[in-house]
N, C-alpha and C positions, 0 to 999 in steps of 0.2 A: 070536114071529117079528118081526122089526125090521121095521119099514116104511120105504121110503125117502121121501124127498123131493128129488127139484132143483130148479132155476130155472135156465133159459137165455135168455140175451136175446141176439136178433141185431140190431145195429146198432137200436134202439130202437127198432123195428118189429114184433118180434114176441117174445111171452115166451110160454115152454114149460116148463110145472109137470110134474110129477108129483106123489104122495101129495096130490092135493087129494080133500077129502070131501065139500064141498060149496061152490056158490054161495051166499051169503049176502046180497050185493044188488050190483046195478051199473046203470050209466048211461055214458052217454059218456064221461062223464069219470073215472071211479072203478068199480075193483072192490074186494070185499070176500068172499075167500076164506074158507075152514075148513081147514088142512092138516093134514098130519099135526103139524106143527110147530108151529101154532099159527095166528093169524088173519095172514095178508096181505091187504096194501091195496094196490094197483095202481091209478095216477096216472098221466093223462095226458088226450090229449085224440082226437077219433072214435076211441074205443075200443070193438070188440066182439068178443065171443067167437068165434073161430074152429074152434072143436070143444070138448066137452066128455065124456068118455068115463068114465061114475060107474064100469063094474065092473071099468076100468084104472087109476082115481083120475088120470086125463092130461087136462091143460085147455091152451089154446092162446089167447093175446087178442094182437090185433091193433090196430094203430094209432102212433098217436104217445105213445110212454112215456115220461113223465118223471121217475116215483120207481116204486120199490116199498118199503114197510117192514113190519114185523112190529108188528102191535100186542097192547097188552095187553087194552085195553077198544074196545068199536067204537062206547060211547055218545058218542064225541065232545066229553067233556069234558076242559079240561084239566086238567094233574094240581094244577095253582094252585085250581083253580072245586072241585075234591075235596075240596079241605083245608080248605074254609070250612066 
């Protein structure tokens, strides 16, 4: 069975996942998703959860967005600091 996943952002206020599997850590200024697609990071600033619903995989954050992107690793190294 495919899993879906979207992202909707309304006027950078509010972003609406689906296929998320899990919280992985956040703070005001940073989330750090599990999707189905892989890990998203969500950027910005008073950023909070506005619902999170595990057994419809549907997450909702709120605040002032300024990125979102998909990462590969979430240890925060870059891929220069890898190579040494």
């Amino acid at each position: 069975m495919k899993q879906e996943h979207t992202v909707k952002m309304d006027g950078r206020k509010t972003i609406e996942l689906t296929g998320v599997q899990q919280v992985e850590r956040f703070d005001s200024s940073e989330f750090l998703l599990q999707t189905v697609m892989g890990k998203l990071k969500v950027k910005g600033s008073g950023l909070k959860m506005k619902h999170f619903d595990t057994v419809n995989k549907k997450a909702a954050i709120e605040g002032r967005i300024s990125s979102f992107l998909y990462v590969e690793s979430s240890t925060g190294m870059s891929l220069f600091r890898r190579s040494k």
